[in-house]
C-alpha positions in Angstrom: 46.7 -40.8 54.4 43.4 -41.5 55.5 42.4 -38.2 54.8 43.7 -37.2 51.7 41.9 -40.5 50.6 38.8 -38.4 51.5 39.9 -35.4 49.6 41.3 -36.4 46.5 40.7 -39.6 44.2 42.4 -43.0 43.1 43.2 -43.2 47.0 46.3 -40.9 46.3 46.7 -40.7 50.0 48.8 -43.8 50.2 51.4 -42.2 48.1 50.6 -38.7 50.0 51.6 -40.5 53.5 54.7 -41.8 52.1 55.8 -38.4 50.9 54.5 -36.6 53.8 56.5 -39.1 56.3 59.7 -38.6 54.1 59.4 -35.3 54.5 59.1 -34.6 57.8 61.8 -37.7 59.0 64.4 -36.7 55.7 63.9 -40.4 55.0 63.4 -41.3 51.0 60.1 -41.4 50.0 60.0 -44.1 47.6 62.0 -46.7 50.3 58.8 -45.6 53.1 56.4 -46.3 50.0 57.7 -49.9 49.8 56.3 -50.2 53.3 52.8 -49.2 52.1 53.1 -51.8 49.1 54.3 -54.2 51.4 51.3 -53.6 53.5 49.1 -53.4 50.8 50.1 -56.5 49.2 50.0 -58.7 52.5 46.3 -57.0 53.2 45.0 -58.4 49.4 46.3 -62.0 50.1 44.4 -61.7 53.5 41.4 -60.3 51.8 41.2 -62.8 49.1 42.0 -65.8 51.3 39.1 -64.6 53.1 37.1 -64.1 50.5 37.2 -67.7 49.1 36.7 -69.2 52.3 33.9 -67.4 52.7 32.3 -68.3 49.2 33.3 -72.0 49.8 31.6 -72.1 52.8 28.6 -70.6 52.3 29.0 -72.1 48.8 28.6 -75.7 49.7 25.3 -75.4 51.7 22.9 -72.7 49.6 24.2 -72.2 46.2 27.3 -73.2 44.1 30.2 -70.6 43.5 29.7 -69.0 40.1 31.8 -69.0 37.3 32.9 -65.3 38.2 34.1 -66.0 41.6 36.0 -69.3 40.3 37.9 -66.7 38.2 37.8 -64.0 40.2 39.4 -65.2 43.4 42.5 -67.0 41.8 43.2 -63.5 40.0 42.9 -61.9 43.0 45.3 -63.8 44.7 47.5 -63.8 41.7 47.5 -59.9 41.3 48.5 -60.2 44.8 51.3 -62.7 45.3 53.1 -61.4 42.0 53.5 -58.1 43.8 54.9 -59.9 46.7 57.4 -62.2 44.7 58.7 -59.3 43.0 59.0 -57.7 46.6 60.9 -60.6 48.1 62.9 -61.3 45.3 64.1 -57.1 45.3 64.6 -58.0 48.9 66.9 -61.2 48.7 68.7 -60.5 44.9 68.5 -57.5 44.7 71.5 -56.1 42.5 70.5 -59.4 39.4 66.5 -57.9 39.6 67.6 -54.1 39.4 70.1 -54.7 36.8 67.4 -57.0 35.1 64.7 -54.3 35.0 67.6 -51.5 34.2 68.5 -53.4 30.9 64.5 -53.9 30.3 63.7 -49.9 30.8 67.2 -48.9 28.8 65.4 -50.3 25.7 62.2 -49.2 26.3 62.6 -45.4 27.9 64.6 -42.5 27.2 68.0 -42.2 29.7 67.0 -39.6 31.8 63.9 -41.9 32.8 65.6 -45.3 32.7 67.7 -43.5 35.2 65.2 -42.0 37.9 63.4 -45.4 37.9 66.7 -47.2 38.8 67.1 -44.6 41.5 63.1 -44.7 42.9 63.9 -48.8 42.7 67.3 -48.9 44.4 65.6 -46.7 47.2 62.4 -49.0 47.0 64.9 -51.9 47.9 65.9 -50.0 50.9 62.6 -49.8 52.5 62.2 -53.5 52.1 65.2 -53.5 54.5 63.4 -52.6 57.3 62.4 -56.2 57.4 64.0 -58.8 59.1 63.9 -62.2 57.7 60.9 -64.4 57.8 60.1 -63.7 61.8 59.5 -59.9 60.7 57.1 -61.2 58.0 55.2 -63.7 59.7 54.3 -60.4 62.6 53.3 -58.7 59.7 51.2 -61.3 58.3 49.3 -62.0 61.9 48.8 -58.3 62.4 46.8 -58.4 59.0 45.2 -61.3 59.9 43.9 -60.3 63.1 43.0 -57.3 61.5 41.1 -58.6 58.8 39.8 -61.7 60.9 38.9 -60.1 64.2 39.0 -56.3 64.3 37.3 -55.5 61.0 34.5 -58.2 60.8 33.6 -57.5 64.9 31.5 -54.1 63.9 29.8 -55.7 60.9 28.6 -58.9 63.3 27.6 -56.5 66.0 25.4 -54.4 64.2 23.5 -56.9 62.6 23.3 -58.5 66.6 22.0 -54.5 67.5 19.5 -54.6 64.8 18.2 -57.3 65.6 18.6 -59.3 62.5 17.8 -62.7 63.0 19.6 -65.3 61.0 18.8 -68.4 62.3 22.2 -69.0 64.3 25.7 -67.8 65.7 26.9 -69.2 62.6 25.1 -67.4 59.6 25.4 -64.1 61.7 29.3 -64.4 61.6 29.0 -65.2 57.9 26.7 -62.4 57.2 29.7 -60.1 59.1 32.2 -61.6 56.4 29.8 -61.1 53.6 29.1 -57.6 54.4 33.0 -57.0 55.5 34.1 -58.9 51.6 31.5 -56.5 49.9 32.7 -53.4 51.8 36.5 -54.3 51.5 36.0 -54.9 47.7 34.5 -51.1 47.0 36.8 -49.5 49.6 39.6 -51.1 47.6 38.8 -50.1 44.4 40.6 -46.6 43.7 37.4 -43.9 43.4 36.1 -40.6 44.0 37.0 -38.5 47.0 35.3 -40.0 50.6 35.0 -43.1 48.4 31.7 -42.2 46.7 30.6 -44.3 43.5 32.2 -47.5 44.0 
């Protein structure tokens, strides 16, 4: 996945993985793609949660959060929990949510189409059943946290400690790590060209 995000754009190699996987293990596609979304999704909430506790920190002592991030944050958390409700909900209900968005696509798209996405959707459901109640989630969420929290800011932190950057204490260095991990994590994100160039 990680490399066909270097080769191609609009970090197609999230779908390429799934494919690639369902391939080689005869395993649908579309139900090992609902593992990447999931994974996705619980990633954004971590960023953005992240995010504004970082601007409301640093925030409050040197300069007051700007209109942009008030708005931008919340959307950001928004774009991501909808995701996730949907995901739950296709989880929990999910013959009432598929017969739902079946009736919404028959009046919108031809058969043949309302069709396939009812069948991409029903296997979508199945790859949500690789999880296991709340416990299953909750591992999930900590392994994103720890990755987000720990694992991704540490090389950020210890660079600016190698180059000798002095920030005036402990403190504004690990913020500095955040900031520069947030700024990163925000272009990385954003689908672009091949090896990520131009965002």
């Amino acid at each position: 996945g990680f490399m066909a995000n270097n080769l191609f754009p609009l970090r197609i190699g999230e779908v390429l993985r799934a494919w690639y996987l369902g391939r080689e293990t005869g395993t649908s596609p579309a139900a090992i793609f609902a593992t990447v979304i999931l994974e996705r999704v619980i990633d954004t909430i971590t960023f953005a949660l992240l995010a504004a506790g970082l601007f409301l920190v640093m925030g409050s002592r040197d300069a007051p959060p700007t209109e942009a991030m008030w708005l931008g944050i919340p959307a950001l958390l928004i774009a991501a929990v909808l995701p996730l409700g949907f995901m739950v909900a296709l989880r929990l209900v999910p013959e009432p949510l598929l017969g739902l968005t079946r009736r919404v696509t028959g009046l919108l798209l031809p058969g043949h189409v309302e069709e396939w996405i009812d069948r991409q959707l029903r296997r979508f459901a199945e790859g949500l059943g690789s999880i296991r109640g709340g416990t299953h989630l909750v591992w999930i969420a900590l392994h994103s946290i720890t990755i987000w929290f720990v694992l991704s800011a540490l090389p950020f932190v210890v660079a600016i400690v190698a180059m000798r950057i002095d920030l005036g204490s402990p403190t504004r260095t690990l913020e500095a790590g955040y900031a520069t991990l947030v700024a990163v994590g925000l272009a990385v994100s954003l689908p672009s060209a091949p090896g990520f160039f131009g965002v």
